[in-house]
C-alpha positions as MATLAB code, in Angstrom:
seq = 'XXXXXXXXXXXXXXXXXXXXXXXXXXXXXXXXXXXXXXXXXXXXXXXXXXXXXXXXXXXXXXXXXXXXXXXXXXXXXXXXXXXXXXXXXXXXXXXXXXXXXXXXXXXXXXXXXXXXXXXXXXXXXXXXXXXXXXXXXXXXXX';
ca = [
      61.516   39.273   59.834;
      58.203   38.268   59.279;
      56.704   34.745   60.006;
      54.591   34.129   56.851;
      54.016   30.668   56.484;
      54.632   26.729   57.936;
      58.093   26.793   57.467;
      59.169   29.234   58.582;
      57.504   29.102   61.611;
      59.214   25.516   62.219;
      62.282   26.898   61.406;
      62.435   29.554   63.786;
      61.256   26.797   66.073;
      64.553   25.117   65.163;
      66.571   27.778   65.802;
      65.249   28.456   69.339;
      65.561   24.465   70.489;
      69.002   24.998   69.363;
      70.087   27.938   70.713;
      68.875   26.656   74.309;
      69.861   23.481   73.707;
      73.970   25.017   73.384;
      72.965   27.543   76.616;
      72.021   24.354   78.576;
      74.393   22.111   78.019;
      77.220   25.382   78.114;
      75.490   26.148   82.023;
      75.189   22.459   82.980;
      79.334   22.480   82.055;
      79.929   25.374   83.779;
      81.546   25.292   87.573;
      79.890   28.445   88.506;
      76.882   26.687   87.839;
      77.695   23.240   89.382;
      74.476   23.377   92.256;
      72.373   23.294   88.712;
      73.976   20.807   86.768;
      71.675   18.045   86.660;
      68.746   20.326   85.822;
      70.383   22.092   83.175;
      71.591   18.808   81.860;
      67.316   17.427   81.376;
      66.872   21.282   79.413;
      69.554   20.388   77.509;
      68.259   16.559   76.491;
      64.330   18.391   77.056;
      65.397   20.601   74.147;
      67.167   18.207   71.778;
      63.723   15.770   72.369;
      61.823   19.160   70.883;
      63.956   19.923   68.382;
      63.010   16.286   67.520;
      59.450   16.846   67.796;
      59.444   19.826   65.734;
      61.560   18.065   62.695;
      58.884   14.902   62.691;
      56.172   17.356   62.787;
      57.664   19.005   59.788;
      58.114   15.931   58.299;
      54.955   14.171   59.237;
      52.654   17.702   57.832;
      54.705   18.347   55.095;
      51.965   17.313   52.675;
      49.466   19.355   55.219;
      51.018   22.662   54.115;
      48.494   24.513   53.263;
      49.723   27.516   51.213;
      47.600   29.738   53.884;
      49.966   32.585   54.981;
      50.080   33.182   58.279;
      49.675   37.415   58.841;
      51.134   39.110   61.480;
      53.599   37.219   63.067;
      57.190   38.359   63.624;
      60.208   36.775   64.541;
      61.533   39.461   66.889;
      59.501   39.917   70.099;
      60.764   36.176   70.503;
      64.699   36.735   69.820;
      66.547   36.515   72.867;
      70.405   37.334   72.751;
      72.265   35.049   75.591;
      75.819   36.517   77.304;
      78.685   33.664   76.617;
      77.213   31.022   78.864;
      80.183   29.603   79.876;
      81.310   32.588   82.152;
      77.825   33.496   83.812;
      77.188   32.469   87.401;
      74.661   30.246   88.780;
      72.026   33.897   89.636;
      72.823   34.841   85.640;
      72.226   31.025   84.385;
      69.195   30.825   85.963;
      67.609   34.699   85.401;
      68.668   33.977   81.430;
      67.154   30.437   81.321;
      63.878   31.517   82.722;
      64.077   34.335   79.947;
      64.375   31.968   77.778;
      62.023   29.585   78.882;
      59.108   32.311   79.141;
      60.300   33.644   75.459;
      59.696   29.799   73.821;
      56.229   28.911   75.685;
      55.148   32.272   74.579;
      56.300   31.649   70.847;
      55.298   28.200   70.763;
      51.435   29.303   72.412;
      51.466   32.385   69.728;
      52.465   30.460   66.888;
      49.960   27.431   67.789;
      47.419   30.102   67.588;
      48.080   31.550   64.424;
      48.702   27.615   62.329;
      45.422   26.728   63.532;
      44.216   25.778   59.857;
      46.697   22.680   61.313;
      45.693   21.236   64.472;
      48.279   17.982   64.238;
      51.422   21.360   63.993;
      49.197   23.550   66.516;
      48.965   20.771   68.920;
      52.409   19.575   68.529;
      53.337   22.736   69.120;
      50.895   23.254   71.850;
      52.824   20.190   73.315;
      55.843   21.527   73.880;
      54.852   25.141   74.934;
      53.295   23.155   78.032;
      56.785   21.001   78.443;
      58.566   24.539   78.356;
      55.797   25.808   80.786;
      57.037   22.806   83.187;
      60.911   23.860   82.405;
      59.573   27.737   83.822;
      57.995   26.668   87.093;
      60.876   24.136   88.181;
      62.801   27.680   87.937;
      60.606   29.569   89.619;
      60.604   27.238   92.390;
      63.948   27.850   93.315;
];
């Protein structure tokens, strides 16, 4: 499904804080998964804070929306399908959250680039691509 203007771009933005906002907060609950807790507990309040960020910026730019369509942006090389969360140990929590993590910085740096007729969204969005990028490397570290 094609990505062909600022709404829908913040939507799908929506849709990915919330689906790993409910994988976060599903791993931090999970026993299997009880080394990680704390961590997935900031993703989970790190997401809800974007999801935040992304409504305001909606909000905020909603008189900036330029009827400019955006061309060539899809929705699908950034869907991600997670396994129920609640029954994945701590190796699968953390291999799907770094999927996940590397799937929104590279939507959120992709769909900066292609709103840049509006830097206040592009940078907003450029904003939380680097939080995500910060979410990625505490993962890798482990």
């Amino acid at each position: 499904m094609p990505l062909e203007n600022f709404g829908s771009i913040l939507n799908f933005a929506e849709e990915i804080e919330t689906q790993d906002q409910s994988f976060y907060q599903l791993v931090a609950d999970n026993p299997a998964c009880a080394q990680y807790k704390e961590m997935f507990a900031q993703f989970a309040a790190n997401t809800t804070k974007n999801l935040k960020t992304v409504q305001r910026t909606r909000r905020e730019n909603v008189s900036e929306m330029i009827l400019e369509p955006i061309r060539d942006f899809t929705r699908a090389p950034f869907c991600e399908q997670c396994e129920e969360a609640s029954a994945m140990n701590a190796a699968e929590a953390l291999e799907t959250a770094r999927r996940l993590e590397q799937r929104a910085q590279r939507y959120y740096l992709a769909a900066a680039e292609k709103i840049q007729a509006q830097p206040e969204v592009a940078r907003a969005l450029k904003m939380i691509a680097k939080k995500r990028k910060a979410h990625l490397e505490r993962l890798e570290s482990l």
